[in-house]
Every structure is written in C-alpha cells, then in structure tokens.
N, C-alpha and C positions, 0 to 999 in steps of 0.2 A: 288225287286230292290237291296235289301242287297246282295241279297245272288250272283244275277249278278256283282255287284264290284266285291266283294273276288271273283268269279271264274273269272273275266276279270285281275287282279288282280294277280290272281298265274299263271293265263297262260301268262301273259307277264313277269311276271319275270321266268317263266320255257325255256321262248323261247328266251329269252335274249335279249328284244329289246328295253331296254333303257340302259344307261351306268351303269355297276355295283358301280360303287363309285359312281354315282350324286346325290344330295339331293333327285330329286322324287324317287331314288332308293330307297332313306334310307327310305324315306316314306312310300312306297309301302311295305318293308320288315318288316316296325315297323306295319303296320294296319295290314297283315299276323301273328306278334307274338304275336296281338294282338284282335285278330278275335274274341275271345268268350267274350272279353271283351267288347268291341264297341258293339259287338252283344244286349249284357246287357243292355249298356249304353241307344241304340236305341230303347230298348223295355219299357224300362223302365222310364217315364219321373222324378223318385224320385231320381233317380242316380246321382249326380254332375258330371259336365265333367272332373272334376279335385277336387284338394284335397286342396286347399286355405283353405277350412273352418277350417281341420284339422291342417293346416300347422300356421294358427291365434291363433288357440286354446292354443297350444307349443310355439308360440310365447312368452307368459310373464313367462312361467316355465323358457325356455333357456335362454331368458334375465338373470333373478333373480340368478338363480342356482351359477355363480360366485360370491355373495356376499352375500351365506350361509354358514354358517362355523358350522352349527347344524347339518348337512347330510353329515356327518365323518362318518356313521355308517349303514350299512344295516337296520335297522332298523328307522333310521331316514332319509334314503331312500323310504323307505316303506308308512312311512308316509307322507310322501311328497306328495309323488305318489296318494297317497289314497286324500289329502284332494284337490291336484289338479283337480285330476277327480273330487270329488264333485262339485268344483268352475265350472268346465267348462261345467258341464250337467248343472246346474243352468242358467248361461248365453246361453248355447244353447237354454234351453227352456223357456229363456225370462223372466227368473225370477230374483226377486232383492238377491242377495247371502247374504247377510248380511241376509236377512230373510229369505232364506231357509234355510241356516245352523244353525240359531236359533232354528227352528219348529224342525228342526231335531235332534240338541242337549236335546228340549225339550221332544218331544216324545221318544227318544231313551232310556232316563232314566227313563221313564215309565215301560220299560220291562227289568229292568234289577231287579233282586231279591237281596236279602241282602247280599249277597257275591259279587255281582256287576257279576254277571250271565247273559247272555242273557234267560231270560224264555221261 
C-alpha cells in the first residue's frame, strides 16, 4: 500500500496534474523528499512522528543559556553540554536526577586512582 502512494504520488506530480504552487502540491513533493523517511517511520512503530520529545528536552538549556555568565568559555561550554545531557537521559528514562547524578558522582570516584585517573 506504501509503495502504491509514492508511485500514485510521483506519477502525478511527473504528469502535472495538480497545480504546481497548491498546498497538496507542496505535500505530495515533501512526502517524495521524504520517502525513506515515512518509509521508516511506517515500519517502525518506535520511531516518533516528530521530534517534540527532543525539541522539550532543549527546552530548559535555551531558556537558561541567557542568564549564564559562566559559559564565556569553550570549555565551560562543554561542560554545560555534558551535564545537560546527563539531566535529560535521566528524565528521559524516568529517573529522579538529583539521584542519579549522585550514584554517579558516587561511583565515578570509585574508579578514579590517586592522581584522579580514570583506572
């Protein structure tokens, strides 16, 4: 049934018979730019139709980011970066952050040797 859209699909827009500027035009020419993707989408029920989840995620980074004055620095870009990712695999996978970045703090200097080494 897929596979009959996309070729109903390219042969009306190859044979020109809707209007080239109308919305279902623009529709028809975005699901052709976008065939292997939907394809994906369709086979795959783990896929999101869209990117919300990601786009929540970035939410409280690009809030905040305007009233830090610590991440002047490459480096204090970096670490931003780093402890964000942390916070938000945390909340993706349902966990309380304040205790997994404990457990983490905790175990991490487990393995670090007298120089402060990772072993």
């Amino acid at each position: 049934m897929v596979e009959e859209y996309f070729a109903w699909v390219k042969e009306t827009l190859e044979n020109n018979t809707l209007l080239p500027k109308g919305k279902t035009a623009d529709g028809l020419y975005y699901s052709v730019n976008q065939e292997e993707y939907l394809k994906l989408f369709l086979t795959d029920g783990e896929i999101p139709i869209d990117d919300s989840a990601s786009e929540r995620a970035l939410r409280n980074f690009t809030l905040g980011r305007k009233n830090w004055m610590t991440i002047n620095t490459v480096r204090g870009a970096q670490a931003s970066a780093i402890i964000y990712s942390i916070t938000e695999t945390a909340r993706a996978n349902k966990r309380n952050v304040y205790y997994y970045i404990r457990h983490l703090l905790t175990e991490l200097t487990k393995l670090l040797d007298e120089n402060g080494n990772i072993e």
